[in-house]
C-alpha positions in Angstrom: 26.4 23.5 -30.5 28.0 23.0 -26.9 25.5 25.2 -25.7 22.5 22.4 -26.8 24.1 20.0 -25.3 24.4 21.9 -21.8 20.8 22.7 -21.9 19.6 19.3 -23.2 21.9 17.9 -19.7 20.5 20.4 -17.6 16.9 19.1 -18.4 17.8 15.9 -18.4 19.3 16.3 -14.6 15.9 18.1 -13.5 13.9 15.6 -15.3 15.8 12.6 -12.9 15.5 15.3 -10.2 11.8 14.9 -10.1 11.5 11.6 -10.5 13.3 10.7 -7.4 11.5 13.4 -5.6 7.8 11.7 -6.6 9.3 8.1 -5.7 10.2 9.5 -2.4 6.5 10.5 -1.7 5.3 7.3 -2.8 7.8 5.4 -0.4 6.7 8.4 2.5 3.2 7.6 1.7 3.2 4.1 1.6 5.2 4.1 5.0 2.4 6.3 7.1 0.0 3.7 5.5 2.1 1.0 7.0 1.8 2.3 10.5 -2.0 3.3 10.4 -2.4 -0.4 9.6 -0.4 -1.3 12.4 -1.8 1.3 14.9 -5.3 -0.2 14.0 -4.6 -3.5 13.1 -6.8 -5.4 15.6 -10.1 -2.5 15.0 -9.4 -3.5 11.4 -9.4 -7.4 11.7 -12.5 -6.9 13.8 -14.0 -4.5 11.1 -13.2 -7.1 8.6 -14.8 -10.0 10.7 -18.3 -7.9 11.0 -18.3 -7.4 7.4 -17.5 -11.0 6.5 -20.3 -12.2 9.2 -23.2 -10.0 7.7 -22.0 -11.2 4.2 -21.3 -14.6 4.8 -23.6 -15.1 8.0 -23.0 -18.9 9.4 -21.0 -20.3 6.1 -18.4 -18.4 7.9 -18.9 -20.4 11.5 -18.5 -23.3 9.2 -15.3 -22.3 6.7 -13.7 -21.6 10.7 -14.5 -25.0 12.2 -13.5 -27.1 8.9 -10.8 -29.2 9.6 -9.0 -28.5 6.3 -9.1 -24.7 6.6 -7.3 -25.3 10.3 -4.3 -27.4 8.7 
């Protein structure tokens, strides 16, 4: 009987163990995201922009000059 219960802590531990190992890789990952976007945050604004203009093509000259849009 104790011997169940040491084995059912010691996969309860690992089970924790991993866990915190995948949140750690999530936070990693998410932080290198962070600072690509940062690195390359005025070639994305201006990617962004382009797209928007071929999609939107002057409706977005106009949503820019509105007066309610500027605040």
């Amino acid at each position: 009987m104790v011997f169940s219960k040491l084995k059912i802590r010691r996969q309860l531990r690992n089970c924790q163990g991993e866990e915190a190992m995948g949140t750690v890789e999530v936070v990693l990952i998410l932080a290198v995201l962070v600072g690509i976007a940062l690195i390359f945050r005025t070639y994305l604004f201006s990617f962004v922009n382009d797209i928007m203009a071929n999609i939107l093509g002057d409706s977005l000259s106009e949503i820019r000059n509105n007066p309610l849009v500027q605040g």
